[in-house]
C-alpha positions in Angstrom: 157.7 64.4 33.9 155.8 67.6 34.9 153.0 68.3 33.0 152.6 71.6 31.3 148.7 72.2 30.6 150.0 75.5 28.7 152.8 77.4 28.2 154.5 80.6 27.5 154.1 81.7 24.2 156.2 84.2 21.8 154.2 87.0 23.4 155.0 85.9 26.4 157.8 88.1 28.6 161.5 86.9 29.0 160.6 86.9 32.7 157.9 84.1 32.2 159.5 82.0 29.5 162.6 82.1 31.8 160.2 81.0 35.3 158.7 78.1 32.7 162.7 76.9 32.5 163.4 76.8 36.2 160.2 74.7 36.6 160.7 72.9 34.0 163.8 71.4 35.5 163.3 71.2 39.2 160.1 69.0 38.6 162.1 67.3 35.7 161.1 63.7 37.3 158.4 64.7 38.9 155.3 63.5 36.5 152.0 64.1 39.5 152.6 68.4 39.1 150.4 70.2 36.9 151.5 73.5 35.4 149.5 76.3 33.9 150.2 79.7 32.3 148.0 82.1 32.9 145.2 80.1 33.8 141.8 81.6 34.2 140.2 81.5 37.5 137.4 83.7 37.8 138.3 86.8 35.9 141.3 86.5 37.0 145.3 85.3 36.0 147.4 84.7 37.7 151.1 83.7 35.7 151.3 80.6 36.6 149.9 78.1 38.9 151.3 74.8 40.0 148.6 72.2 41.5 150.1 68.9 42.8 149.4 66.4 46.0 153.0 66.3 46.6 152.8 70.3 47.7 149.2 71.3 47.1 149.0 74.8 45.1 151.4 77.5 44.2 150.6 80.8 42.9 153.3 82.6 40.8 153.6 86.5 39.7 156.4 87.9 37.9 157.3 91.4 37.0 160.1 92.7 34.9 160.8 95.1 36.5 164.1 96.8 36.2 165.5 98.2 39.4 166.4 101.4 38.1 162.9 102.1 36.9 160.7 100.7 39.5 160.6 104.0 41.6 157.7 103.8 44.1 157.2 100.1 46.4 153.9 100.2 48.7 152.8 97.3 51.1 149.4 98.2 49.3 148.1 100.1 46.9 150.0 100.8 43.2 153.1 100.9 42.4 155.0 103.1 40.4 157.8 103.0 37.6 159.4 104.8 34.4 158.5 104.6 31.6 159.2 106.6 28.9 161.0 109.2 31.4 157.1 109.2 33.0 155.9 108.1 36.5 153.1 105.5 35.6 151.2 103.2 37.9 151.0 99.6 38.1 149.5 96.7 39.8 150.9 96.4 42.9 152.3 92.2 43.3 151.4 92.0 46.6 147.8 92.6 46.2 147.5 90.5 43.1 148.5 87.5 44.5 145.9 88.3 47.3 143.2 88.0 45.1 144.4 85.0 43.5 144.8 83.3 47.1 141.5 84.7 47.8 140.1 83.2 44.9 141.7 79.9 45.3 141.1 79.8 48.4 137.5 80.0 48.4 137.5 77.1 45.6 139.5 75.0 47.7 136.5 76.0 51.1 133.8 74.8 48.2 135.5 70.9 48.3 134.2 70.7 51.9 137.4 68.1 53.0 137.1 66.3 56.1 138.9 68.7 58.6 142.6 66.6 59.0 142.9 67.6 55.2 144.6 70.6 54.5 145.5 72.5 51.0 148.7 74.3 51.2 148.8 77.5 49.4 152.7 78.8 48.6 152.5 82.5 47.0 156.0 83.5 45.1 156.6 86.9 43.8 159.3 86.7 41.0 161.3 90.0 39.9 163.3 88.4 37.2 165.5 91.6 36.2 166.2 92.9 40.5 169.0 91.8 42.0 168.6 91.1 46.0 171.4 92.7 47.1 169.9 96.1 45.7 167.9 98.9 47.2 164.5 98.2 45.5 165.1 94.3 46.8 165.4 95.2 50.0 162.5 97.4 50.3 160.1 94.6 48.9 161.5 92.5 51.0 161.0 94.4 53.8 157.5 95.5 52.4 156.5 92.1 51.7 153.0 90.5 53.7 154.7 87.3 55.8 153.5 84.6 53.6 154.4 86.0 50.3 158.1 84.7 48.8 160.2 87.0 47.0 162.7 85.8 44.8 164.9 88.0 42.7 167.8 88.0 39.3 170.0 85.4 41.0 167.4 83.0 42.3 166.0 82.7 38.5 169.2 82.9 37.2 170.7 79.5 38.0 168.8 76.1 38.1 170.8 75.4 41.6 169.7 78.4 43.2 166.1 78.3 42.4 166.0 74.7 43.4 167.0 75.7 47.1 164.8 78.4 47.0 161.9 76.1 46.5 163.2 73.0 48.6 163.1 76.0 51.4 159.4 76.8 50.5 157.6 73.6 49.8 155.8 71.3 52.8 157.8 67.9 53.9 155.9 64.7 53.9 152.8 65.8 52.5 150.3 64.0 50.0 147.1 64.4 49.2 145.0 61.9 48.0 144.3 61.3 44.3 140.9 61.4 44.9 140.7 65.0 46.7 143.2 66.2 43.9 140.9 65.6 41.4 138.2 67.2 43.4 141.0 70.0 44.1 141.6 70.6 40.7 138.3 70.4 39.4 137.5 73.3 41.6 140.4 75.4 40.5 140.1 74.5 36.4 136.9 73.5 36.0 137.6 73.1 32.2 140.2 69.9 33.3 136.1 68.4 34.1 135.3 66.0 31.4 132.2 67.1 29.4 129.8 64.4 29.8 126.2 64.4 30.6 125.7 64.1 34.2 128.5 67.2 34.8 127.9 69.9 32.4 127.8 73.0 34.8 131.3 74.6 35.1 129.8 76.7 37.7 128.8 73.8 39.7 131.2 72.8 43.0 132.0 69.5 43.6 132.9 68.2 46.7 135.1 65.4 48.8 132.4 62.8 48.4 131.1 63.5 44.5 132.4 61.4 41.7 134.4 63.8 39.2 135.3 62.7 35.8 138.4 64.4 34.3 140.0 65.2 30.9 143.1 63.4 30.6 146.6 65.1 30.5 146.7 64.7 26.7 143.2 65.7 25.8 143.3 68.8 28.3 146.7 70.1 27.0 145.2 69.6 22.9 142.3 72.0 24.5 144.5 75.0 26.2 147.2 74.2 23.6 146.4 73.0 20.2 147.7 76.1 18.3 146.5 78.9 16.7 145.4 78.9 13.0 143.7 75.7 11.2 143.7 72.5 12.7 142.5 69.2 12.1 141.8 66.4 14.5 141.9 62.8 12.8 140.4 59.9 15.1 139.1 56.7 15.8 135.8 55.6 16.7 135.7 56.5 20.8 138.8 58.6 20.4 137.4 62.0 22.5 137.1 63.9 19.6 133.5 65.5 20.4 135.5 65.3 24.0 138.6 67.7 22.9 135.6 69.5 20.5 133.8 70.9 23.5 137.1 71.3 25.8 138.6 73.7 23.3 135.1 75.4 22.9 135.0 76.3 26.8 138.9 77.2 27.0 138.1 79.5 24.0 134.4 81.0 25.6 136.3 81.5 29.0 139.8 83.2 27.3 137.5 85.2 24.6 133.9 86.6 26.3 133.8 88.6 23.6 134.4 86.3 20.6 131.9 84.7 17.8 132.0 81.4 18.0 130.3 78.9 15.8 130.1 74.6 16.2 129.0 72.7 13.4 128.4 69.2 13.4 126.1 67.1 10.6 123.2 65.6 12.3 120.8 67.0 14.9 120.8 64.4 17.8 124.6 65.5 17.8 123.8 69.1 18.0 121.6 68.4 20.6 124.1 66.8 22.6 126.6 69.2 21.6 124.5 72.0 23.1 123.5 69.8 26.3 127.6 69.6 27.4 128.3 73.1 26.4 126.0 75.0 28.0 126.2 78.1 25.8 124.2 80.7 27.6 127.0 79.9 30.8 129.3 81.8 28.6 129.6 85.1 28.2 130.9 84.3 24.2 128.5 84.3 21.7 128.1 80.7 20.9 126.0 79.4 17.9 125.6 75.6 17.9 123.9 74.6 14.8 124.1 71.5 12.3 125.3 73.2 8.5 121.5 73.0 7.1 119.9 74.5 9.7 122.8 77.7 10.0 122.6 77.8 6.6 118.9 77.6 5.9 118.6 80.4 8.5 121.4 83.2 7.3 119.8 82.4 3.7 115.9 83.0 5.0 116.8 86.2 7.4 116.0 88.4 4.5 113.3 89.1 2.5 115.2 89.1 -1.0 116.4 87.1 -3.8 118.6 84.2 -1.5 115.4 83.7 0.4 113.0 83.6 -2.9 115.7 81.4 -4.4 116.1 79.2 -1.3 112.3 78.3 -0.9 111.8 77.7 -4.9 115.2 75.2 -5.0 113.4 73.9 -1.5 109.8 73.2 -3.4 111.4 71.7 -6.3 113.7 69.3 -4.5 110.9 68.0 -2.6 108.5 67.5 -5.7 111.3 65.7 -8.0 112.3 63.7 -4.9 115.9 65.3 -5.1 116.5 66.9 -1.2 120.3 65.3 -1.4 121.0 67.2 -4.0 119.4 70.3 -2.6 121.5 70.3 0.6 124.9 69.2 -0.5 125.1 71.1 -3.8 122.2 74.0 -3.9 122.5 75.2 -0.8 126.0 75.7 -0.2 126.5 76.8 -3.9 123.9 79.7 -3.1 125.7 80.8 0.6 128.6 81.3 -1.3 126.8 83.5 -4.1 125.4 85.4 -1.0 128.2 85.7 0.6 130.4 87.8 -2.4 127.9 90.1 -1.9 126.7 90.4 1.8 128.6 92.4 4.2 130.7 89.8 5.6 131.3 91.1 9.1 127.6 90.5 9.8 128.3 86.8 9.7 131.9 86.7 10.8 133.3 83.9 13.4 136.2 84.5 15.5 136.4 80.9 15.8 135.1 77.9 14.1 134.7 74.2 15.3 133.4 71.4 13.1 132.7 68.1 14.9 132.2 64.6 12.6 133.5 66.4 9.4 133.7 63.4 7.1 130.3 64.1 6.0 130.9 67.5 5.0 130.5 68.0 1.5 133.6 70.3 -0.4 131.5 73.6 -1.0 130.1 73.2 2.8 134.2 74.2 3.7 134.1 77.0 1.1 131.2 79.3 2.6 132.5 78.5 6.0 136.0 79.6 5.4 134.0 82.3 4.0 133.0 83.3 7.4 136.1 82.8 9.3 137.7 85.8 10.8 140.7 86.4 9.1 142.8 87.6 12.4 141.8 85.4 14.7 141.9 82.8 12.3 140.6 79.6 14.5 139.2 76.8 13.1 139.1 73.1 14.4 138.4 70.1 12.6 137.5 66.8 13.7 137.0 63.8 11.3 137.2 59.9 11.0 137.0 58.6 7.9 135.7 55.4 8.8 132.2 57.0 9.5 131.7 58.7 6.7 128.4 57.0 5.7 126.8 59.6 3.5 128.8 59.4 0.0 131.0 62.3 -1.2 133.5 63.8 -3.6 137.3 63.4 -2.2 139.1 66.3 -2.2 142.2 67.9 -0.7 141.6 70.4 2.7 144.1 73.3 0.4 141.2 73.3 -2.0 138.6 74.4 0.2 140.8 76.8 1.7 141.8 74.9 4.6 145.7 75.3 5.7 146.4 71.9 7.1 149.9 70.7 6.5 151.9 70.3 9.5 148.6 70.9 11.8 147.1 67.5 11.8 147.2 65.1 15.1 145.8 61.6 15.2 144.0 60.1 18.2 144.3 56.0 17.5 143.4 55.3 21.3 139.6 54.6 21.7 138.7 55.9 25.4 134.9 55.0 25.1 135.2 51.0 22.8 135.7 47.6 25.7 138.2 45.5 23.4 135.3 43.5 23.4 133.3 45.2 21.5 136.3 46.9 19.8 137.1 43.4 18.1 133.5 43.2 16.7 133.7 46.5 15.0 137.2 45.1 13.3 135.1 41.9 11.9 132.6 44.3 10.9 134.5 46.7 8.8 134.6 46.0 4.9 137.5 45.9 3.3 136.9 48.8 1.2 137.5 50.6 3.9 140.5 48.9 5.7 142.6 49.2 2.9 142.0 53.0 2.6 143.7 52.9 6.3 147.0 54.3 5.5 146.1 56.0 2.3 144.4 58.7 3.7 145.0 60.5 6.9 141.5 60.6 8.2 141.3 56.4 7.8 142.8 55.3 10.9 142.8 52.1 12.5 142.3 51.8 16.2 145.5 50.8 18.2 144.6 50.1 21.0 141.1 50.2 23.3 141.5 51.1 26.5 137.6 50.9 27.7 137.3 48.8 30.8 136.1 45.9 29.9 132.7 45.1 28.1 129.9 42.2 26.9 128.8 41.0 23.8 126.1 39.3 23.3 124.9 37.5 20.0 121.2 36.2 19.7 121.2 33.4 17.0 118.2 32.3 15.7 116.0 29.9 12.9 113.4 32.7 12.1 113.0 36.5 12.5 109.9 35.3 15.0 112.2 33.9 17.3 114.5 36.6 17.1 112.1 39.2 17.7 110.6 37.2 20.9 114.2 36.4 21.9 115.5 39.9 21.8 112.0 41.2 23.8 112.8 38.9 26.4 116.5 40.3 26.8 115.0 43.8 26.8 112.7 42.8 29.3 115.3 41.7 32.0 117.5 44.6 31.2 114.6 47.2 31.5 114.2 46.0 34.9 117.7 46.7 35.9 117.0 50.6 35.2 119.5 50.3 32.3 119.7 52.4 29.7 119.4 51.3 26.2 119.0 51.9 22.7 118.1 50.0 19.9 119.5 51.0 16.2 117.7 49.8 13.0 118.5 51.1 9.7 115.4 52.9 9.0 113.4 55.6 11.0 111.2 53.8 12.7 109.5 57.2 14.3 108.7 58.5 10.9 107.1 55.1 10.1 104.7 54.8 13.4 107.3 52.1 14.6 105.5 49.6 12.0 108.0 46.9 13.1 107.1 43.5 14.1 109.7 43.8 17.3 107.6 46.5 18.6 104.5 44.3 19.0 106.9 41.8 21.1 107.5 44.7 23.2 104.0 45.4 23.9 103.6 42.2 25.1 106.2 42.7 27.4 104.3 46.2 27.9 107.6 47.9 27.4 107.5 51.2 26.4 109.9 53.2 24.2 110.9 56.4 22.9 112.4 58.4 20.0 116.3 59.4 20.5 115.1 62.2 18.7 112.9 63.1 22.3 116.1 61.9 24.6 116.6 63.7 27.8 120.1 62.6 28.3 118.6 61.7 31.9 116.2 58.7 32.3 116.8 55.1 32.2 115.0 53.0 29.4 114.4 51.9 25.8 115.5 54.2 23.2 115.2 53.7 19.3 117.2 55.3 16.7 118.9 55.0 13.7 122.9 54.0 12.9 122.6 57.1 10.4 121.9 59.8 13.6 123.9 58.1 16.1 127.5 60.0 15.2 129.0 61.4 18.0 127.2 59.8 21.1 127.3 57.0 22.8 125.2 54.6 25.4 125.8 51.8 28.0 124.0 49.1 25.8 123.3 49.2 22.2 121.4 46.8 20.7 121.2 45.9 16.5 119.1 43.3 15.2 118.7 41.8 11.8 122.4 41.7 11.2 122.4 39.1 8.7 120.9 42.1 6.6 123.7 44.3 6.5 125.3 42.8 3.6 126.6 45.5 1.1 129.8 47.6 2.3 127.7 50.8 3.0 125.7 48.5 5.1 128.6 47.0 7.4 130.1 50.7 7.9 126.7 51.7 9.2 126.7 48.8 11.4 130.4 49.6 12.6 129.1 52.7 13.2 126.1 51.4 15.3 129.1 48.6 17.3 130.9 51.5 18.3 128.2 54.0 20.1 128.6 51.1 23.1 130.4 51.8 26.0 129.4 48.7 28.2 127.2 46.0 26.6 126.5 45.0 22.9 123.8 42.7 21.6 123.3 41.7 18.2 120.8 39.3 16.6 120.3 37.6 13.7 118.2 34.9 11.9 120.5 32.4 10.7 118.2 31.8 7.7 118.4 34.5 5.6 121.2 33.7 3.8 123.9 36.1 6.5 125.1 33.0 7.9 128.6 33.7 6.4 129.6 37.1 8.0 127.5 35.9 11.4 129.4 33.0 11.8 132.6 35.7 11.8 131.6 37.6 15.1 129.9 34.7 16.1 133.2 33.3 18.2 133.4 37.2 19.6 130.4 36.4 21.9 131.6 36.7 25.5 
């Protein structure tokens, strides 16, 4: 079925919704022909344009015009119809779908295909409300630059007659090769590019011989489409919800340069990579990319007055009694909204909001960000997985914190990133606390299905921590010089502790070096070390957990199902047999591949 990336809209002119039908059911079986409304390409938009390797590209404009209005018709230069019993100008079709073919055409030149290859480029001019047999028809017609197509009130009319009209237009026998189409279309609609690490530059051309990672249909249609208002994204582990999170944030920048728009997330290693996909300052949107401590630490400190005196005293006090949890999740939020009631709120007013790993957001965090939500506009997006939600809060319901959810939820049960290797670990390793909250609550989600290409897991057994230190050194060791890239998760920061760890001293041995995920340049192979609590939200080839026969209370095991599901490749866990884990070891043990 022919894939609609976006569509006409209630704002949308009976002339376009009526093209969308036509479409809609000549490519009825077709299911390799993508279809967008008024896409953006450049600074321009075209009304729709049709990319497949069946026929290449089609650019579509469509007036309204009604015959007995449309007054002056130019090969170039403006037009000229009535309105209101006045002559007023207007763009002039034939010159707008020059730019767009200019446009397009110079995208297509940037793919550099070897010379056999060619790009058909089909330009239609649609006047839904002419008929062709009338005077105005006949002078656009006879106006009309040779390789622009006219069609008129009968050819749109009927499904029959629109279905010759394009069997008339379209090339015979072509195909282009999925592998230039995605090139092709990554050119065209740069936002259809998957936001990963090693292709974060919209700008950037990519050509015939790059490797080009795509959104799929589903997760680039959620982007251009997901609805206005407040909406909620609930998924599992691997899922593409930071994915869909920054693919909505560029289709937003790119429709809106003028707009506010704020991206909140929980930890900072996830605004970090948050900021490294998104590339703010490419946008001409103003784009704040913050976790909710640091945004709100700053709009309460950017005055000298009682928030900031109040801010720095709760700040002192938390630190001396040894009480920072409660000074982030309940004083601080507590004092944005006091602020807030009185501040002029159009000074901290977001056209659009997106809020990536939710779960961990406490109830008044919603309330102050509502807060600053513009009203019109109205955007918000939500992603959330209750599964993860290691740091221990109230339940509540999304209408309480002002949040308008019903009807606006969708559920992503399909993990992209998880091998169903490693995907059956993280199963084992769930307690059942948790599982049986699956089905209770929409943001507890089981994963359905992993679709990952395939993956390891490896599972270092041993009779003493000795031996599993020296084991797990060795494995490094071999995997260091394959230029792989891995981290290693424990439960505590080992930075902030000098990396006093026994493993570390293996590793010198070895003279391995390491570094803090904290200092991660998305970029250079190696050994990394972090913890499962800053992890959310990214992901690596091979992870690596020790001391798995410690995780032992629930809290524990979701941590660790957090840390199983960061790999995308290769997972080793070790364990010393010893210490009493034996039990839940001996469950993933048969998992080993």
């Amino acid at each position: 079925m022919v894939k609609f990336l976006s569509k006409p809209n209630s704002n949308s002119t009976p002339g376009e919704r009526s093209f969308f039908n036509r479409i809609e059911n000549y490519f009825e079986e077709e299911n390799e022909v993508y279809v967008y409304f008024e896409p953006a390409v450049g600074d321009l938009r075209p009304d729709y344009l049709l990319l497949s390797p069946n026929f290449g590209v089609i650019i579509v404009e469509i007036k309204d015009y009604k015959d007995i209005t449309l007054k002056t018709i130019s090969k170039s230069g403006d037009w000229e119809f009535l309105k209101y019993n006045q002559l007023t100008s207007i763009s002039n079709p034939f010159d707008q779908l020059y730019q767009y073919w200019r446009r397009i055409q110079n995208r297509v030149n940037k793919c550099e295909f070897p010379e056999p290859i060619e790009i058909p480029i089909t330009k239609i001019a649609a006047f839904t409300n002419i008929s062709r047999d009338s005077d105005q028809a006949l002078t656009i017609e006879k106006l009309s630059p040779r390789m622009i197509f006219c069609c008129f009130k009968e050819t749109l009319g009927r499904n029959d007659n629109f279905k010759s009209f394009l069997n008339d237009l379209l090339p015979v026998n072509y195909q282009l090769d999925s592998t230039f189409f995605n090139i092709l279309r990554a050119n065209i609609i740069p936002t259809c590019r998957l936001p990963s690490v090693d292709q974060t530059n919209l700008k950037n051309f990519v050509k015939f011989d790059d490797k080009v990672k795509l959104l799929d249909d589903q997760q680039e249609q959620l982007a251009r489409e997901i609805g206005e208002g407040h909406r909620l994204i609930f998924g599992v582990a691997g899922s593409g919800k930071t994915v869909l999170l920054i693919a909505r944030a560029r289709y937003l920048a790119l429709k809106h340069p003028d707009w506010k728009i704020l991206i909140l997330c929980y930890n900072r290693l996830l605004r970090n990579l948050l900021f490294h996909l998104l590339n703010p300052l490419d946008f001409d949107a103003d784009i704040t990319i913050s976790t909710f401590h640091s945004w709100a630490r700053q709009f309460l400190l950017q005055d000298i007055d009682q928030f900031s005196k109040l801010y720095e005293e709760g700040e002192y006090n938390a630190k001396k009694k040894g009480k920072m949890n409660y000074f982030f999740q309940d004083f601080v939020p507590n004092l944005m909204l006091e602020k807030l009631k009185i501040e002029d709120e159009t000074q901290l007013r977001y056209n659009a909001i997106l809020i990536d790993e939710a779960q961990d957001f406490e109830e008044d965090w919603f309330r102050s960000i509502i807060n600053v939500l513009d009203k019109d506009t109205n955007s918000l997006l939500i992603t959330c997985d209750g599964l993860q939600g290691i740091y221990a809060r109230k339940r509540f319901t999304w209408s309480s914190v002002g949040i308008q959810a019903r009807g606006r939820v969708r559920r992503l049960e399909k993990s992209y990133r998880t091998p169903i290797e490693i995907g059956a670990v993280a199963q084992k390793v769930l307690p059942q606390s948790l599982t049986k909250l699956i089905g209770q609550f929409d943001e507890f989600l089981l994963t359905k299905q992993f679709i990952g290409k395939h993956g390891i897991v490896e599972i270092i057994l041993c009779d003493s921590r000795d031996e599993e230190y020296m084991k797990l050194a060795e494995k490094i060791n071999r995997l260091i010089k394959q230029k792989a890239k891995l981290l290693i998760l424990f439960k505590r920061n080992q930075a902030k502790h000098n990396f006093d760890h026994p493993l570390f001293d293996y590793l010198k041995n070895f003279k391995i070096s390491w570094r803090d995920l904290e200092k991660y340049n998305y970029e250079s192979p190696g050994l990394l070390v972090g913890t499962l609590h800053g992890t959310k939200g990214l992901e690596f080839d091979t992870i690596i957990i020790p001391e798995i026969d410690t995780y032992k209370s629930d809290k524990e095991r979701q941590l660790l199902y957090v840390g199983v599901t960061r790999s995308k490749e290769r997972l080793i866990l070790s364990a010393n047999q010893a210490n009493g884990g034996k039990e839940f070891v001996q469950i993933i043990k048969p998992l080993q591949t």
